[in-house]
PyMOL Python script that loads the backbone (N, CA, C, O; Angstrom):
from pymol import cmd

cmd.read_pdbstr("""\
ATOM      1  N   UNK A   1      23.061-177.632 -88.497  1.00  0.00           N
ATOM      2  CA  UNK A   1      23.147-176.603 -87.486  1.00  0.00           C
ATOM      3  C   UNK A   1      23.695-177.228 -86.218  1.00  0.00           C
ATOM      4  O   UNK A   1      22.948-178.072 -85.723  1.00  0.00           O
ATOM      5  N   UNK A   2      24.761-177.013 -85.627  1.00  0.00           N
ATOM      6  CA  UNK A   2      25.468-176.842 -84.104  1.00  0.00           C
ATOM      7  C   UNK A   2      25.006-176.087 -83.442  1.00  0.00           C
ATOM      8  O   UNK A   2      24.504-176.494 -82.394  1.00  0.00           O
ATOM      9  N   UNK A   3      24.983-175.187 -83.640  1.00  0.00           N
ATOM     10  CA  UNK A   3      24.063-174.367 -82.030  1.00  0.00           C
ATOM     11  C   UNK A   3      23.084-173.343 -82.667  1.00  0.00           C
ATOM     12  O   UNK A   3      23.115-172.879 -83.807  1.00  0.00           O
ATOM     13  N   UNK A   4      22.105-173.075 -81.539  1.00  0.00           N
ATOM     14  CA  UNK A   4      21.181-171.954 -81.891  1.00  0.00           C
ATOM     15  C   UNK A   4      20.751-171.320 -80.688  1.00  0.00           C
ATOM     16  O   UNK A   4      20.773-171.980 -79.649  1.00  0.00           O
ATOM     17  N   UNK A   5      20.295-169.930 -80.675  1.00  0.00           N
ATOM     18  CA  UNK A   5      20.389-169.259 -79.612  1.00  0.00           C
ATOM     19  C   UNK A   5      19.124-169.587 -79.022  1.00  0.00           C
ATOM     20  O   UNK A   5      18.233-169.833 -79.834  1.00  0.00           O
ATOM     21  N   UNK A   6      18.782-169.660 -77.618  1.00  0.00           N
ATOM     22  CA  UNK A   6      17.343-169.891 -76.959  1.00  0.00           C
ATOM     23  C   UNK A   6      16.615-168.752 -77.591  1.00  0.00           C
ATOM     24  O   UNK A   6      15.503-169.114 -77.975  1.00  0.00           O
ATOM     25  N   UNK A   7      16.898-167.371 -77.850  1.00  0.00           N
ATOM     26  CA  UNK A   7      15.950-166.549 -78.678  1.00  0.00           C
ATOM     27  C   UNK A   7      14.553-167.108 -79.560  1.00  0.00           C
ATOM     28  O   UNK A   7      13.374-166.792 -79.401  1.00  0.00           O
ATOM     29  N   UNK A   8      15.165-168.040 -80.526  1.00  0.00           N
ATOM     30  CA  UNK A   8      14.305-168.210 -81.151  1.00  0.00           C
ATOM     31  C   UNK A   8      12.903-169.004 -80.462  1.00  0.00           C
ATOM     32  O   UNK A   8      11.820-169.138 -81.033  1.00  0.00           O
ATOM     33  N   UNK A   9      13.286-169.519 -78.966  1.00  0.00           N
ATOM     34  CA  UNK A   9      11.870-170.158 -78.258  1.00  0.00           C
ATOM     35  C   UNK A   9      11.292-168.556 -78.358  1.00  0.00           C
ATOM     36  O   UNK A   9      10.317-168.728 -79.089  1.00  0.00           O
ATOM     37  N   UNK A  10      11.319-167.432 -78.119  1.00  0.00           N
ATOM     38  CA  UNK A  10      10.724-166.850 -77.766  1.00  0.00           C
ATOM     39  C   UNK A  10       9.901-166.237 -78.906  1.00  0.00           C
ATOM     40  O   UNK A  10       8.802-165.682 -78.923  1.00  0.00           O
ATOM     41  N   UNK A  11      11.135-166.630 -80.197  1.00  0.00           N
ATOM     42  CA  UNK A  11      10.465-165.674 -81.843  1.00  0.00           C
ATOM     43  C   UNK A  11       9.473-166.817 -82.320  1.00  0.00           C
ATOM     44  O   UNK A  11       8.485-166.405 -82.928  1.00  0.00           O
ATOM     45  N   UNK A  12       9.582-168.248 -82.132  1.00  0.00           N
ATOM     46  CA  UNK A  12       8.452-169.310 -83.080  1.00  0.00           C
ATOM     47  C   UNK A  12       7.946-169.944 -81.550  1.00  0.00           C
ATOM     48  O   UNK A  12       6.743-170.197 -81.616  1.00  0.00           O
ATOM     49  N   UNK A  13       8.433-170.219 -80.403  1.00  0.00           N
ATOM     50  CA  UNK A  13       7.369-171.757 -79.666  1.00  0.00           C
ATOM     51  C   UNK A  13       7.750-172.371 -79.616  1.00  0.00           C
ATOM     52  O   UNK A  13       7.481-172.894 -78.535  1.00  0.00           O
ATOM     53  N   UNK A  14       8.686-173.141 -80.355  1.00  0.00           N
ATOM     54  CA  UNK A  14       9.305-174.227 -80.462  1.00  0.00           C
ATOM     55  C   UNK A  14      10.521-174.094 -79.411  1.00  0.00           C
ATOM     56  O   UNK A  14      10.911-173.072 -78.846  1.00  0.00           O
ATOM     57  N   UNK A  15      10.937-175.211 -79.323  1.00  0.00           N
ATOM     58  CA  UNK A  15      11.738-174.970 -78.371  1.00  0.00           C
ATOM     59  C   UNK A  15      13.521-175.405 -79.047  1.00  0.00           C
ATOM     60  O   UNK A  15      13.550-176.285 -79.907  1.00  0.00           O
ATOM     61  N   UNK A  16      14.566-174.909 -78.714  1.00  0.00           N
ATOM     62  CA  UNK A  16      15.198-174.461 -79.428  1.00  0.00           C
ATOM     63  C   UNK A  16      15.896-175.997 -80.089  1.00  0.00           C
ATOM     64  O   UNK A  16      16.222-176.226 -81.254  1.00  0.00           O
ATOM     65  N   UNK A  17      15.966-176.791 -79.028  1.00  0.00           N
ATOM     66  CA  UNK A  17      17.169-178.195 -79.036  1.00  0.00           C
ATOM     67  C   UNK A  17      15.515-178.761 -80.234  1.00  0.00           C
ATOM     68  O   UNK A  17      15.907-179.789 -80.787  1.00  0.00           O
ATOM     69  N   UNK A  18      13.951-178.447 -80.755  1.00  0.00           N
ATOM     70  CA  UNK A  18      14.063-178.903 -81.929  1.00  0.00           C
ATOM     71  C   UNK A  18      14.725-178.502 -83.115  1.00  0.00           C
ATOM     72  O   UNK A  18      14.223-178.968 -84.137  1.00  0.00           O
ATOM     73  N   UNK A  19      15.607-177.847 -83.252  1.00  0.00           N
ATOM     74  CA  UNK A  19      16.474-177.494 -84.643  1.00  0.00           C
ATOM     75  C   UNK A  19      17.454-178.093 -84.565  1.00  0.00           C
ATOM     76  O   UNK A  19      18.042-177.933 -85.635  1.00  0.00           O
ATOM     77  N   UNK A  20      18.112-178.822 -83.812  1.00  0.00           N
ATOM     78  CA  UNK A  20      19.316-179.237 -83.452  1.00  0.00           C
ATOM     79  C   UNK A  20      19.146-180.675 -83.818  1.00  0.00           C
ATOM     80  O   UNK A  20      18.414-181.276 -83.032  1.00  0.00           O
ATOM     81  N   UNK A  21      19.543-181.262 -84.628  1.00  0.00           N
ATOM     82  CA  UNK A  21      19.891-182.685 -85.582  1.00  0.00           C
ATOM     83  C   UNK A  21      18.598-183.272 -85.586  1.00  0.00           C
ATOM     84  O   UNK A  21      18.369-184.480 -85.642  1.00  0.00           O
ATOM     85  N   UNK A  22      17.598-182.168 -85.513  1.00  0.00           N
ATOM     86  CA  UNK A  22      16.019-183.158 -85.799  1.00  0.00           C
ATOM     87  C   UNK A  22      15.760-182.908 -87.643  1.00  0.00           C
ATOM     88  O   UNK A  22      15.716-181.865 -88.295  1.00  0.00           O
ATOM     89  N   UNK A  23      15.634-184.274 -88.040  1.00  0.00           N
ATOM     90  CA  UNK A  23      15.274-184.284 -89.742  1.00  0.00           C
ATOM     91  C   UNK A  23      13.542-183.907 -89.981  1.00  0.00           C
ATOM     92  O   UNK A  23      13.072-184.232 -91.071  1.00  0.00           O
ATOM     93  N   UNK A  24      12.648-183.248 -88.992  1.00  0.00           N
ATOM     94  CA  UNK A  24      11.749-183.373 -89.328  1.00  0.00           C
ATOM     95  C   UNK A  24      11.310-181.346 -89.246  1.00  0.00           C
ATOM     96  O   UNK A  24      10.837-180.552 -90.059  1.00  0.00           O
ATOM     97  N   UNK A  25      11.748-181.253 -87.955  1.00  0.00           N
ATOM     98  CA  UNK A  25      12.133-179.931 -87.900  1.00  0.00           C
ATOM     99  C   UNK A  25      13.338-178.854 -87.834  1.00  0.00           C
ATOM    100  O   UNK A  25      14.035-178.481 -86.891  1.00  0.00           O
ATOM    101  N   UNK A  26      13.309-178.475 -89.292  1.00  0.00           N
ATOM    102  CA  UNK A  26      14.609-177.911 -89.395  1.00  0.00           C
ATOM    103  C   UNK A  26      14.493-176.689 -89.410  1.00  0.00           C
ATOM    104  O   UNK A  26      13.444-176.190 -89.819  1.00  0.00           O
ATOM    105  N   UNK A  27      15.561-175.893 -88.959  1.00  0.00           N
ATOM    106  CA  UNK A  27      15.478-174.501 -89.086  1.00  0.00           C
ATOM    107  C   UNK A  27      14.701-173.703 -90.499  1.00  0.00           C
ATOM    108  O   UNK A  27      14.233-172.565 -90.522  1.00  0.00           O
ATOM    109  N   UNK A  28      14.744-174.602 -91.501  1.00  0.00           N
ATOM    110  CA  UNK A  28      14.258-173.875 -92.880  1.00  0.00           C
ATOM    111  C   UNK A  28      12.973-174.437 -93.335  1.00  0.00           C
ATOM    112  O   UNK A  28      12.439-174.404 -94.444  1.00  0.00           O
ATOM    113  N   UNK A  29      12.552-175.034 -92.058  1.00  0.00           N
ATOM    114  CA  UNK A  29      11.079-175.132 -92.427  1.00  0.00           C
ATOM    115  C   UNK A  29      10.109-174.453 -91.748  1.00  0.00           C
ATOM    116  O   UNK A  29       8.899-174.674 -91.802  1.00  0.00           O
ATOM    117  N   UNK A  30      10.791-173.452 -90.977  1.00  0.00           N
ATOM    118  CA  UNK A  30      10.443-172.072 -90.567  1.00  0.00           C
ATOM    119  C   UNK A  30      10.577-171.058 -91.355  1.00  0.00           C
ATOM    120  O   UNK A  30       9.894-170.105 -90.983  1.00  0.00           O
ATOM    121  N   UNK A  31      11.061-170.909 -92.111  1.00  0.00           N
ATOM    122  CA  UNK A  31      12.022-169.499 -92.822  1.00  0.00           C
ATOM    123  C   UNK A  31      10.658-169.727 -93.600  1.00  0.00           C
ATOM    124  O   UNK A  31      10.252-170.847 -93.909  1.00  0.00           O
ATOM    125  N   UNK A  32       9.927-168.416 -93.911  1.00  0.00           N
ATOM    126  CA  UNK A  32       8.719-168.383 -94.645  1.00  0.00           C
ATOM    127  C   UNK A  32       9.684-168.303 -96.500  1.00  0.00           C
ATOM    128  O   UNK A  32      10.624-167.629 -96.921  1.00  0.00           O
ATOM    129  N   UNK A  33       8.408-169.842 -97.375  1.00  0.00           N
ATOM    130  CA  UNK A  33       8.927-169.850 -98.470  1.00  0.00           C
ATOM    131  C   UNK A  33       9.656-168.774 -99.678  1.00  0.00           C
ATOM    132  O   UNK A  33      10.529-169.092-100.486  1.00  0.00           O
ATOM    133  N   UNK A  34       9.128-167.681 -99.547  1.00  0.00           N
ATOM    134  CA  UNK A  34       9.673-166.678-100.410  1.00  0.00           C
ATOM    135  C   UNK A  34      11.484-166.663 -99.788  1.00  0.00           C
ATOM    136  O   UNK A  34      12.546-167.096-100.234  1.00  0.00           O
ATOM    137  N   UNK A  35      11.064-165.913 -98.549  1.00  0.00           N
ATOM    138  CA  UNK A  35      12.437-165.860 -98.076  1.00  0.00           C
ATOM    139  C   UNK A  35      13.803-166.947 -98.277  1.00  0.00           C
ATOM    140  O   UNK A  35      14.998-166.805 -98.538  1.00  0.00           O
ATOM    141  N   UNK A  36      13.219-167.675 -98.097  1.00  0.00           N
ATOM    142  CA  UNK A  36      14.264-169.016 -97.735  1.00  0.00           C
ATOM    143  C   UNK A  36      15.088-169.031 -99.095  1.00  0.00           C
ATOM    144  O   UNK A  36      16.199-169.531 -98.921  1.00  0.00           O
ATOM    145  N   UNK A  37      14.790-168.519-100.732  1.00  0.00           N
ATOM    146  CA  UNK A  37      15.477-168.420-101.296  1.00  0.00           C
ATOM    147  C   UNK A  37      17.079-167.679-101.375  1.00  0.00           C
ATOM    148  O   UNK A  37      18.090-168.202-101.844  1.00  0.00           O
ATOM    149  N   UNK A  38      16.934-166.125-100.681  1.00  0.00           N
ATOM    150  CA  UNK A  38      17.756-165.325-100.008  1.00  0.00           C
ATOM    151  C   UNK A  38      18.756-165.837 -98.749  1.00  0.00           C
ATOM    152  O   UNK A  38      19.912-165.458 -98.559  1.00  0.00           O
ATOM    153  N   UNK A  39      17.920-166.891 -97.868  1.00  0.00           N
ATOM    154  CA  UNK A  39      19.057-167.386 -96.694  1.00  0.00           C
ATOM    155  C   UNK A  39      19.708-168.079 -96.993  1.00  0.00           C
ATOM    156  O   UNK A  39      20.864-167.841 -96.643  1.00  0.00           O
ATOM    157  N   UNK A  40      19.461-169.572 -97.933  1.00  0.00           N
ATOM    158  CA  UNK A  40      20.258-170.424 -97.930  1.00  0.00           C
ATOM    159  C   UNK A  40      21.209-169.728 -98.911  1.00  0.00           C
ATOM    160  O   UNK A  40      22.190-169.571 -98.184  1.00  0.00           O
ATOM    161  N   UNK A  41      21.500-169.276 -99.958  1.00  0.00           N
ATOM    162  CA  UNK A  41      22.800-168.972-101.220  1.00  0.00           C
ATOM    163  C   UNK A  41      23.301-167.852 -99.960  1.00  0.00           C
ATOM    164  O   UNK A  41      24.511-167.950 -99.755  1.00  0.00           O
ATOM    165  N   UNK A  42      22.752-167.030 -99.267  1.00  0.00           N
ATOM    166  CA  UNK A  42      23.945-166.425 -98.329  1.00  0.00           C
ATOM    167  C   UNK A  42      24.904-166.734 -97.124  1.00  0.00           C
ATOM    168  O   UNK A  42      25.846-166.141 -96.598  1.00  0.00           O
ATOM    169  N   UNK A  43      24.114-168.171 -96.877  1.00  0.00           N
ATOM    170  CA  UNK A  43      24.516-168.680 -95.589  1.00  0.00           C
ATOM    171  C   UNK A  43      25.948-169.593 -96.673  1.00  0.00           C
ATOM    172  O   UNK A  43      27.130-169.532 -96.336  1.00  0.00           O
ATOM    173  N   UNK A  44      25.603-170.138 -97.567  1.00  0.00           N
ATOM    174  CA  UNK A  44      26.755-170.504 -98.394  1.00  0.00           C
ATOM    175  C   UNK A  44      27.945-169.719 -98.723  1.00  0.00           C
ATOM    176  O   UNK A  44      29.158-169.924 -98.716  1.00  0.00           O
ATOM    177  N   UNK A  45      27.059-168.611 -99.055  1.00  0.00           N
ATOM    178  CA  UNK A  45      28.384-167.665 -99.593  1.00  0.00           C
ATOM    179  C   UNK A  45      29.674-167.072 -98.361  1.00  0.00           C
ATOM    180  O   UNK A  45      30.822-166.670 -98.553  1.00  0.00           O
ATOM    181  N   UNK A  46      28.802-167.257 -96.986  1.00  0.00           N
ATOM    182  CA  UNK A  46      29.513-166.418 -95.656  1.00  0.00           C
ATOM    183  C   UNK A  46      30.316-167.980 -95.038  1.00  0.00           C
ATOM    184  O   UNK A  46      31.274-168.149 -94.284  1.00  0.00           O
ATOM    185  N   UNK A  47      29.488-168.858 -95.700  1.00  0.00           N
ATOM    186  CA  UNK A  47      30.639-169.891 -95.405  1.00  0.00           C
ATOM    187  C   UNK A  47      32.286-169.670 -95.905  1.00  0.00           C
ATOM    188  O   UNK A  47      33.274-169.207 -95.334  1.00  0.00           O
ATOM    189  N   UNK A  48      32.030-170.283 -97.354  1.00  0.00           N
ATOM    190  CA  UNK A  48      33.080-170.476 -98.236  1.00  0.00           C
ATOM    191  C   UNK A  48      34.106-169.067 -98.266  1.00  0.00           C
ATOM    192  O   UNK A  48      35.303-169.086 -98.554  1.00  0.00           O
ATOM    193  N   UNK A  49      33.417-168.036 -97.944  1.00  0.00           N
ATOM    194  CA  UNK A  49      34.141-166.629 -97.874  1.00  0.00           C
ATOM    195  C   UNK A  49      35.050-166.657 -96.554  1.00  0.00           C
ATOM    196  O   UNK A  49      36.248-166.411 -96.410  1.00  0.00           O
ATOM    197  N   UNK A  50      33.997-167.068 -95.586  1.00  0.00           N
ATOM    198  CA  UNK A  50      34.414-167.328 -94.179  1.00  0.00           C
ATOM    199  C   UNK A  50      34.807-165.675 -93.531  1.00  0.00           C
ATOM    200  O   UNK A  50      35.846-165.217 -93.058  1.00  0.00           O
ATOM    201  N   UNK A  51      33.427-165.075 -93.777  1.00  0.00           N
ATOM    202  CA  UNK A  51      33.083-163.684 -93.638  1.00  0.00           C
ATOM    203  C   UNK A  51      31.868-164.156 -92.626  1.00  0.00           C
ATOM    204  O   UNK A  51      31.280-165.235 -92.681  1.00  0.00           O
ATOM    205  N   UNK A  52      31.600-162.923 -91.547  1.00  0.00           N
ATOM    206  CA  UNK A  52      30.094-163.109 -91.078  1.00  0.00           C
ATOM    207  C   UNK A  52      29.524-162.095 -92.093  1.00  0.00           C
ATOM    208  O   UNK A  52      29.990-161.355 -92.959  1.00  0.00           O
ATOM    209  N   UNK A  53      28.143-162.433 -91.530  1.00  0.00           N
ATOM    210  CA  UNK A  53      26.896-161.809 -92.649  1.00  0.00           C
ATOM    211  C   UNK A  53      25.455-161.485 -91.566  1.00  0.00           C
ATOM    212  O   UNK A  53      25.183-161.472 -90.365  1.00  0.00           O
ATOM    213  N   UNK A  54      24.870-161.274 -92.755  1.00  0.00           N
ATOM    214  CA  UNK A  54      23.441-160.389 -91.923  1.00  0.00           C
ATOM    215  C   UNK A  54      22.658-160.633 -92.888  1.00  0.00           C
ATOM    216  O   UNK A  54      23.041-160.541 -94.055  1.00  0.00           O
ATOM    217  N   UNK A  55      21.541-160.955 -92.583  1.00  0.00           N
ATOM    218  CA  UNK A  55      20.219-161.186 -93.404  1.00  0.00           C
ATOM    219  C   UNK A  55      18.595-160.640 -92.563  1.00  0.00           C
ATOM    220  O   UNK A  55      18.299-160.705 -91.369  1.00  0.00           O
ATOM    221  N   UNK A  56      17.939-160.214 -93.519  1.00  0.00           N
ATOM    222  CA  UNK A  56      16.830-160.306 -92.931  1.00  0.00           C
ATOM    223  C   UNK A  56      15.566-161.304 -93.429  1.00  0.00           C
ATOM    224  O   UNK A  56      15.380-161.110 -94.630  1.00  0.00           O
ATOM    225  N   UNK A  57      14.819-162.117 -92.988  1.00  0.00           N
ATOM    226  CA  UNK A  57      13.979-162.183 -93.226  1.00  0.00           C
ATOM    227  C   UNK A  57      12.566-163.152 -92.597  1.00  0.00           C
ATOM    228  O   UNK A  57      12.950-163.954 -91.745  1.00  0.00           O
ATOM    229  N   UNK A  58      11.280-163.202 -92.822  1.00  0.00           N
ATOM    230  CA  UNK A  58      10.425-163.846 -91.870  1.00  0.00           C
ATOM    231  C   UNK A  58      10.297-165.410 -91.601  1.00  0.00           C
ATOM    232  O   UNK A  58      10.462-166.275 -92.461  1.00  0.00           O
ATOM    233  N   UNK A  59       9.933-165.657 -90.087  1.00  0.00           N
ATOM    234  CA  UNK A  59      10.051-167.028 -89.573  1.00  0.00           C
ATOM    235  C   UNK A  59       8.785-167.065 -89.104  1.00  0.00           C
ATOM    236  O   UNK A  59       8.313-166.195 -88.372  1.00  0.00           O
ATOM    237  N   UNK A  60       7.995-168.376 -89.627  1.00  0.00           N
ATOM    238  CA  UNK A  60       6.572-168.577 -89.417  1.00  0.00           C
ATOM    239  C   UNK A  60       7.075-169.233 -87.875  1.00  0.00           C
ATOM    240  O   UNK A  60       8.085-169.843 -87.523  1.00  0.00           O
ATOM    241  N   UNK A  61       5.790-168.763 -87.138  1.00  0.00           N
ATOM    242  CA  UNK A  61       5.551-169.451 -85.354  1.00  0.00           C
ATOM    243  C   UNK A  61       5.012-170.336 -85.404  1.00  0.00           C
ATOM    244  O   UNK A  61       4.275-170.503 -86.375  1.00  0.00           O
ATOM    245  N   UNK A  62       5.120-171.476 -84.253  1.00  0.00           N
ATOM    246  CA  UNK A  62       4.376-172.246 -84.278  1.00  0.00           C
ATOM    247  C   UNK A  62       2.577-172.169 -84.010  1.00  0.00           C
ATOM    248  O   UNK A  62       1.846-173.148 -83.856  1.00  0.00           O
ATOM    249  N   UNK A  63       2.163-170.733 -84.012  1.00  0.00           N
ATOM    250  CA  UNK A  63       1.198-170.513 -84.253  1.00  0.00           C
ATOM    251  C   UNK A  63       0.900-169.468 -85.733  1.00  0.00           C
ATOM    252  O   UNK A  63       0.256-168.419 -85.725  1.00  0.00           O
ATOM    253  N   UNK A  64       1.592-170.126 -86.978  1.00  0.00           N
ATOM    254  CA  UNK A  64       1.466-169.646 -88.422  1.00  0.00           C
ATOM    255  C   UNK A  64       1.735-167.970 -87.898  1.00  0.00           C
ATOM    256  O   UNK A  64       0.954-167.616 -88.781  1.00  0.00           O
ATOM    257  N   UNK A  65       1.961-167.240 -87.541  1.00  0.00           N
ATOM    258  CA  UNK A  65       2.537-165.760 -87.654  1.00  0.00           C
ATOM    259  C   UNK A  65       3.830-165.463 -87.929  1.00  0.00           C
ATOM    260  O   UNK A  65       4.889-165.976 -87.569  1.00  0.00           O
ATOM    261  N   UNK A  66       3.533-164.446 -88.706  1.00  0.00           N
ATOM    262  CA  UNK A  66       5.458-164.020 -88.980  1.00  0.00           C
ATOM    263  C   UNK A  66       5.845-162.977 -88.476  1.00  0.00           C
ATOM    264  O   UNK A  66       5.324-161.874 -88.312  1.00  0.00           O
ATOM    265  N   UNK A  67       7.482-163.708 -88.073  1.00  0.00           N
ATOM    266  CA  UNK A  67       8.009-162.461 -87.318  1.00  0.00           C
ATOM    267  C   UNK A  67       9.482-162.483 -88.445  1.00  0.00           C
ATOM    268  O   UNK A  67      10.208-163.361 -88.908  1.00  0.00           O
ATOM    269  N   UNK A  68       9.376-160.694 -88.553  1.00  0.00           N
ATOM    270  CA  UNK A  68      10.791-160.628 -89.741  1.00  0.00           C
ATOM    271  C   UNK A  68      11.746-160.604 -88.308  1.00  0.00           C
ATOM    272  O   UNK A  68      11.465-160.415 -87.125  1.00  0.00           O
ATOM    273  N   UNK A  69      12.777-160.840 -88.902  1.00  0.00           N
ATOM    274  CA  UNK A  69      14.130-160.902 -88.368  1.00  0.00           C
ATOM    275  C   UNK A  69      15.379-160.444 -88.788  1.00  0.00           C
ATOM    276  O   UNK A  69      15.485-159.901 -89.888  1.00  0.00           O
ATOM    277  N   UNK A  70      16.402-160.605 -88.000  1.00  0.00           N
ATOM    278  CA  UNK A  70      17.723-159.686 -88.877  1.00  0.00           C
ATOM    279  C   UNK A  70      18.354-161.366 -88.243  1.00  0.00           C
ATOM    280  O   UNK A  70      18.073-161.740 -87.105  1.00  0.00           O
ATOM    281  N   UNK A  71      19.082-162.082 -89.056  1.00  0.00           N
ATOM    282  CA  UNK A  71      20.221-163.168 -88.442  1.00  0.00           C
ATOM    283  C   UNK A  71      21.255-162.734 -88.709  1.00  0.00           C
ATOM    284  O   UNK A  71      21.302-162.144 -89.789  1.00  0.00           O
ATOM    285  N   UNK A  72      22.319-162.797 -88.029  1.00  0.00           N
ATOM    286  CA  UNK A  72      23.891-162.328 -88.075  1.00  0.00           C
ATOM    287  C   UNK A  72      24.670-164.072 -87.730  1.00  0.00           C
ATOM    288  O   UNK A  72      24.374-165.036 -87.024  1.00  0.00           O
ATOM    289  N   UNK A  73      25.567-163.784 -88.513  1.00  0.00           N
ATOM    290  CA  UNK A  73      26.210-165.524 -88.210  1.00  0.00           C
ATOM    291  C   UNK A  73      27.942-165.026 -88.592  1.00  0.00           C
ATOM    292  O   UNK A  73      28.537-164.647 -89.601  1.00  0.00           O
ATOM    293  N   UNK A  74      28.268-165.266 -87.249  1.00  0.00           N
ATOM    294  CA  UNK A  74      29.820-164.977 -87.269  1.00  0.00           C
ATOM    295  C   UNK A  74      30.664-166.601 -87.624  1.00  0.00           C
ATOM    296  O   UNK A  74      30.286-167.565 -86.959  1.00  0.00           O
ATOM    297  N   UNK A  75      31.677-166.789 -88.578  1.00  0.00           N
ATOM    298  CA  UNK A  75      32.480-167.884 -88.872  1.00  0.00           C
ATOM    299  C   UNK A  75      33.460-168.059 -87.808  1.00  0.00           C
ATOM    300  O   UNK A  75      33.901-167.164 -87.087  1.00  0.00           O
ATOM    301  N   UNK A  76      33.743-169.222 -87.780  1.00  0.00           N
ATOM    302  CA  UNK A  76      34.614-169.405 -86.667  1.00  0.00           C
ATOM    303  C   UNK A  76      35.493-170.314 -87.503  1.00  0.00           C
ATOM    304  O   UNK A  76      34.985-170.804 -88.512  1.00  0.00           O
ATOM    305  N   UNK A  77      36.504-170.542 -87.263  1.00  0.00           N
ATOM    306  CA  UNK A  77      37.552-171.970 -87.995  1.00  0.00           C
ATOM    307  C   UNK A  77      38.099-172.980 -86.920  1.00  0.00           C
ATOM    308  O   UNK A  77      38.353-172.424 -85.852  1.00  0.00           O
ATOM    309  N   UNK A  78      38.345-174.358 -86.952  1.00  0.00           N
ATOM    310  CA  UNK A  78      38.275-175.631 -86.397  1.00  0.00           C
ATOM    311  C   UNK A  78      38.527-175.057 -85.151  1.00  0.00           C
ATOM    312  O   UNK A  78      37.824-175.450 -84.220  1.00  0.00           O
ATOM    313  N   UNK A  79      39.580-174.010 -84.881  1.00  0.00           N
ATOM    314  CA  UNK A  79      40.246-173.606 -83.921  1.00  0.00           C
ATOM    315  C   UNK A  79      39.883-172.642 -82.975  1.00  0.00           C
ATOM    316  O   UNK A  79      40.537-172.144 -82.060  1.00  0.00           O
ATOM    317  N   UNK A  80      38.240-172.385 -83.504  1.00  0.00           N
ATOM    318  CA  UNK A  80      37.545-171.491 -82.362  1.00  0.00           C
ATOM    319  C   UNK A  80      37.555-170.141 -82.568  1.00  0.00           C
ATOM    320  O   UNK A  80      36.830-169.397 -81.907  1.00  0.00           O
ATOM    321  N   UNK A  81      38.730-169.516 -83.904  1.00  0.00           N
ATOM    322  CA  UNK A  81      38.591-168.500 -84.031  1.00  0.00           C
ATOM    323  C   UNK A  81      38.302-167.525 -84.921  1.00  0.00           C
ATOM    324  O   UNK A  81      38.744-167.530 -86.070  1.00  0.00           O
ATOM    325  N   UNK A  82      37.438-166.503 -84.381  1.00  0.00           N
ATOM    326  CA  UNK A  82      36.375-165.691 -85.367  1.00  0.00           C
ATOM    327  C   UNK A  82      36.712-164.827 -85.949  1.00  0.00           C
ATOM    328  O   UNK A  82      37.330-163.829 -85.576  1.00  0.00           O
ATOM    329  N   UNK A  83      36.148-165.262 -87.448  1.00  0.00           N
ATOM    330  CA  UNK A  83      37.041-164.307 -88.707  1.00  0.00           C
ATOM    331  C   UNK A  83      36.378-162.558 -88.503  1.00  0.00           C
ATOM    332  O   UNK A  83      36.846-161.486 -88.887  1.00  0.00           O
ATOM    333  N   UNK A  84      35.353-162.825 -87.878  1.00  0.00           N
ATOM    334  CA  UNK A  84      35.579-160.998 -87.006  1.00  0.00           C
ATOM    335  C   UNK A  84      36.762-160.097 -86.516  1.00  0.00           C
ATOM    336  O   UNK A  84      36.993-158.888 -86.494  1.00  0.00           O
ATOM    337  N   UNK A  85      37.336-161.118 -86.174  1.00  0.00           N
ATOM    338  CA  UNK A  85      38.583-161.023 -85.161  1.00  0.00           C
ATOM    339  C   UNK A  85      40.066-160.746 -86.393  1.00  0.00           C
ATOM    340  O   UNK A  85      41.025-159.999 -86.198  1.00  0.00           O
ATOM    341  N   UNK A  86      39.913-161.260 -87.117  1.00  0.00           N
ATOM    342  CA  UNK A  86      40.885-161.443 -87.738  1.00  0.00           C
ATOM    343  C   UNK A  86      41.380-159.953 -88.612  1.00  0.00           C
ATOM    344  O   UNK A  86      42.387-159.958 -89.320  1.00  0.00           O
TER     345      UNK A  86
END
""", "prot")
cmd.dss("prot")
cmd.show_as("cartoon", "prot")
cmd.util.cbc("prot")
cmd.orient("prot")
């Protein structure tokens, strides 16, 4: 992960720069276990397609509660520009 929106301090506690190249806390060790099957094969598929996408599903807080969510992740290419756009 390269960037992430400050939002999520407000959806888990954590604060956002821990998802950002930390090996201990990663974004998908939030994603509650059921779910996490559904994010990762779509976050693949909106890659390689180089389509954005939309998903829903729950992120445990750093006080164990879940909050569902909708993530949207727009592709961009080396050059900054978004296959939205295209």
């Amino acid at each position: 992960m390269l960037l992430i929106n400050t939002a999520i301090e407000n959806a888990t506690s954590y604060p956002a720069t821990d998802f950002l190249n930390n090996p201990i806390r990663t974004y998908n060790s939030i994603i509650h276990l059921e779910d996490a099957k559904k994010v990762d094969p779509a976050v693949h598929i909106a890659i390689q397609a180089s389509e954005p996408w939309a998903v829903e599903y729950r992120l445990l807080t750093s006080n164990k509660e879940r909050w569902e969510i909708e993530m949207r992740i727009s592709i961009y290419d080396k050059d900054g520009v978004n296959s939205d756009c295209i």
